[in-house]
KEVEX-862047 format. One record per residue: x, y, z of N, C-alpha, C, O in turn. Coordinates in steps of 0.02 Angstrom, whole numbers, padded with zeros to 5 digits, always signed. Layout:
XYZXYZXYZXYZ...
This chain:
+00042-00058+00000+00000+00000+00000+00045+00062+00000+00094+00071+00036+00020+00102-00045+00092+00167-00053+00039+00190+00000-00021+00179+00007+00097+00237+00045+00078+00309+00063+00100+00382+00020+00133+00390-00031+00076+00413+00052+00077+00486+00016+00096+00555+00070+00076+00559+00128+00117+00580+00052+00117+00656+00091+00093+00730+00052+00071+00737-00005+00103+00769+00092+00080+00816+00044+00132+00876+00045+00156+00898+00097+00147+00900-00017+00193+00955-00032+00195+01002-00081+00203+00990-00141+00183+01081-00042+00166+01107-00098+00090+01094-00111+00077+01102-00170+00036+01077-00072-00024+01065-00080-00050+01015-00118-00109+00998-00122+00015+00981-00157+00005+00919-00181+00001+00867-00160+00045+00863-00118-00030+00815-00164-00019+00743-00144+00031+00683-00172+00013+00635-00206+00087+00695-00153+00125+00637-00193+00150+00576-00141+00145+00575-00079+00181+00519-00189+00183+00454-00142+00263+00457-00101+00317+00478-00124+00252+00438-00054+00314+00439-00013+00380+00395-00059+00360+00347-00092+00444+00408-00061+00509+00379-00075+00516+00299-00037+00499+00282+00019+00544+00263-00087+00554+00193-00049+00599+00199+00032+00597+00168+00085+00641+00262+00002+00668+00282+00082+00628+00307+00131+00631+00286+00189+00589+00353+00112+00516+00355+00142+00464+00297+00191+00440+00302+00248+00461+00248+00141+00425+00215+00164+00475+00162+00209+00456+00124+00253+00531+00171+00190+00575+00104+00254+00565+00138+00313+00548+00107+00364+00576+00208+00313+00575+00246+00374+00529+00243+00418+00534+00235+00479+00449+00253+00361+00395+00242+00395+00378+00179+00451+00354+00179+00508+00405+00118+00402+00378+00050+00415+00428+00024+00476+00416-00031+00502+00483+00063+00500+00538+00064+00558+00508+00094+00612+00509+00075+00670+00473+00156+00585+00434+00200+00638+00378+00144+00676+00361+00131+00734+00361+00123+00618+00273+00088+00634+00290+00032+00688+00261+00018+00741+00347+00005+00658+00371-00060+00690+00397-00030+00772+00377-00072+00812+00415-00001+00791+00427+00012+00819+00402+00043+00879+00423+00039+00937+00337+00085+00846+00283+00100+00901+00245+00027+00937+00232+00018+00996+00234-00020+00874+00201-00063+00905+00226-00102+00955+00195-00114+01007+00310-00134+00934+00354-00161+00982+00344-00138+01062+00337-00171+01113+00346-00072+01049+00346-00032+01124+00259-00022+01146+00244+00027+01181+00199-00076+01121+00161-00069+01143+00129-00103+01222+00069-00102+01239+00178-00129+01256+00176-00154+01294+00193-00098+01376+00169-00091+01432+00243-00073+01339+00275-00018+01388+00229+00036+01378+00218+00065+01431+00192+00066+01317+00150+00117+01356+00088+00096+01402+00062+00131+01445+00075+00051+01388+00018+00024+01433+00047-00005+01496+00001-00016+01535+00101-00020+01518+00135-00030+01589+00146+00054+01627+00141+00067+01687+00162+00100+01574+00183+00163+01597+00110+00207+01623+00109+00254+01662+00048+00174+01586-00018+00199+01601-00023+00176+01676-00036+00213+01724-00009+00105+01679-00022+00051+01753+00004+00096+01805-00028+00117+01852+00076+00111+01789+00097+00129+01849+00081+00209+01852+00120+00238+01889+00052+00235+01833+00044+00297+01846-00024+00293+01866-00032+00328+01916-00088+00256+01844-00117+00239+01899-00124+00226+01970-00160+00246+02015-00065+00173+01962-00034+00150+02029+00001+00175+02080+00008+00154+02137+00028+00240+02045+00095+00290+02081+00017+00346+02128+00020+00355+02189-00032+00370+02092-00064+00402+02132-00117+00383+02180-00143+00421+02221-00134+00297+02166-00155+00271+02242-00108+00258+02284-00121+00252+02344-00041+00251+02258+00022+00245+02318+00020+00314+02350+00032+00309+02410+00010+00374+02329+00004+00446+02355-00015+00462+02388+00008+00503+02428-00093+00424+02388-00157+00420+02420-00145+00393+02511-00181+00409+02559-00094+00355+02513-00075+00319+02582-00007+00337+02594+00016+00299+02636+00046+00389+02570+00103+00411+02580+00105+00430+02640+00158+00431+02671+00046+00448+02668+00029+00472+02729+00056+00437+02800+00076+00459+02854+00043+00365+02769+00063+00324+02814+00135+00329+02838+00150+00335+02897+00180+00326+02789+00233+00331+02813+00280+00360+02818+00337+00344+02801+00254+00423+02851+00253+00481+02887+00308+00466+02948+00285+00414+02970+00361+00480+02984+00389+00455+03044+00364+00478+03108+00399+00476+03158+00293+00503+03106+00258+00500+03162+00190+00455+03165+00143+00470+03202+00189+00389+03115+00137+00357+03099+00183+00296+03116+00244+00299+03116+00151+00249+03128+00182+00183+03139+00123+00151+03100+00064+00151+03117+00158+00118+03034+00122+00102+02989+00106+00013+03008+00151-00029+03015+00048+00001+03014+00047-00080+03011+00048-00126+02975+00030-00116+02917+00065-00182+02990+00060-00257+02938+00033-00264+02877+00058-00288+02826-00026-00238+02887-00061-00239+02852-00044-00192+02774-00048-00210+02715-00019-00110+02811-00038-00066+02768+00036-00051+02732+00048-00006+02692+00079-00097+02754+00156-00114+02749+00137-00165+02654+00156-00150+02598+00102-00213+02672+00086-00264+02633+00038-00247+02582+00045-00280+02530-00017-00198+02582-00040-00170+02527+00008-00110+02487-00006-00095+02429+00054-00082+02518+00088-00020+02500+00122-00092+02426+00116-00089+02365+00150-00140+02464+00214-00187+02436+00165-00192+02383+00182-00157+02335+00098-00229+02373+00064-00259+02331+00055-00203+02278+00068-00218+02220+00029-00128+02293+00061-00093+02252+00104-00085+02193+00100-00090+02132+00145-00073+02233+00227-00079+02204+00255-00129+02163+00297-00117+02119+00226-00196+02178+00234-00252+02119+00185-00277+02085+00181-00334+02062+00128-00210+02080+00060-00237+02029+00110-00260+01947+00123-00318+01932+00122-00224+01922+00175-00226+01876+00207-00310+01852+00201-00342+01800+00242-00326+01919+00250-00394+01894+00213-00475+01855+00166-00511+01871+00247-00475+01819+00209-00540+01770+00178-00502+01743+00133-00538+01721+00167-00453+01727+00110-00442+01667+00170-00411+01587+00210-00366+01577+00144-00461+01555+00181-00458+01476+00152-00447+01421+00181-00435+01368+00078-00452+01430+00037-00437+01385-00007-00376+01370-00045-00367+01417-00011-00348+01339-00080-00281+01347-00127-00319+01358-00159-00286+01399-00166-00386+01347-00222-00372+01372-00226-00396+01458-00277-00396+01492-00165-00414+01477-00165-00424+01566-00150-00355+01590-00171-00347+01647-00117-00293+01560-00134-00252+01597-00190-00215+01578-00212-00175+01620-00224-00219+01512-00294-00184+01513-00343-00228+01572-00403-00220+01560-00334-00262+01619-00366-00274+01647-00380-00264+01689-00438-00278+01704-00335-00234+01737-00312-00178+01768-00343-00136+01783-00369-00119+01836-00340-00103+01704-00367+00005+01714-00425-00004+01694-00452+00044+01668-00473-00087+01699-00533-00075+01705-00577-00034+01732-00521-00022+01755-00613-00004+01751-00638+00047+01788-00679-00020+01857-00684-00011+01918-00702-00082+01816-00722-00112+01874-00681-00171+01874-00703-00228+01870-00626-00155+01879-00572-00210+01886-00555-00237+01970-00550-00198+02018-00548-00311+01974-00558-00309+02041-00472-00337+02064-00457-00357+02120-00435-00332+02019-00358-00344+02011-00308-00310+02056-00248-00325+02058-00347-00250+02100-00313-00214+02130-00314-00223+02186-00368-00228+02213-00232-00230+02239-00250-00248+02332-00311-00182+02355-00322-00124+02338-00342-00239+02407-00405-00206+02434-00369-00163+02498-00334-00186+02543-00387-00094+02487-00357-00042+02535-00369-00068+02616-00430-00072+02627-00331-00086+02672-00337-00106+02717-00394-00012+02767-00399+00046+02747-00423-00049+02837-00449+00001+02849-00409+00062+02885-00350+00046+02887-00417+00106+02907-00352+00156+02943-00376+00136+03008-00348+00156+03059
């Protein structure tokens, strides 16, 4: 399938150098489609970690508990290799996430 650009208000077809460039670009976004969707996870993840920073505060003595959801946090990330294990995730009713202990 040629592509095209436009120059000069014209439409002409891209150069075979053109199109290697393109098809390096393309290749390449997709390769790295794994990492923007891990980089979505954890930035999800970084502002419910925010949400309990509170805890460990050095006038809070944080418990067992809230020690072990902070951790579960922090290694949501692991094993997941696929986009669709972490679209499962930033479900909105995803139940994949540690359950916030009570304060």
């Amino acid at each position: 399938m040629t592509r095209y650009k436009i120059v000069d208000n014209k439409t002409i077809p891209l150069t075979a150098e053109e199109e290697a460039l393109r098809d390096a670009e393309e290749k390449q976004f997709k390769d790295n489609e794994v990492n923007r969707w891990l980089d979505e996870l954890r930035f999800k993840r970084n502002a419910i970690l925010q949400e309990s920073d509170w805890m460990a505060n050095s006038d809070v003595t944080m418990s067992e508990e809230w020690k072990s959801y902070r951790q579960s946090l922090r290694n949501i990330t692991n094993g997941l290799t696929t986009v669709d294990q972490i679209k499962e995730f930033l479900k909105p009713d995803s139940t994949s996430w540690p359950e916030k202990p009570e304060v």
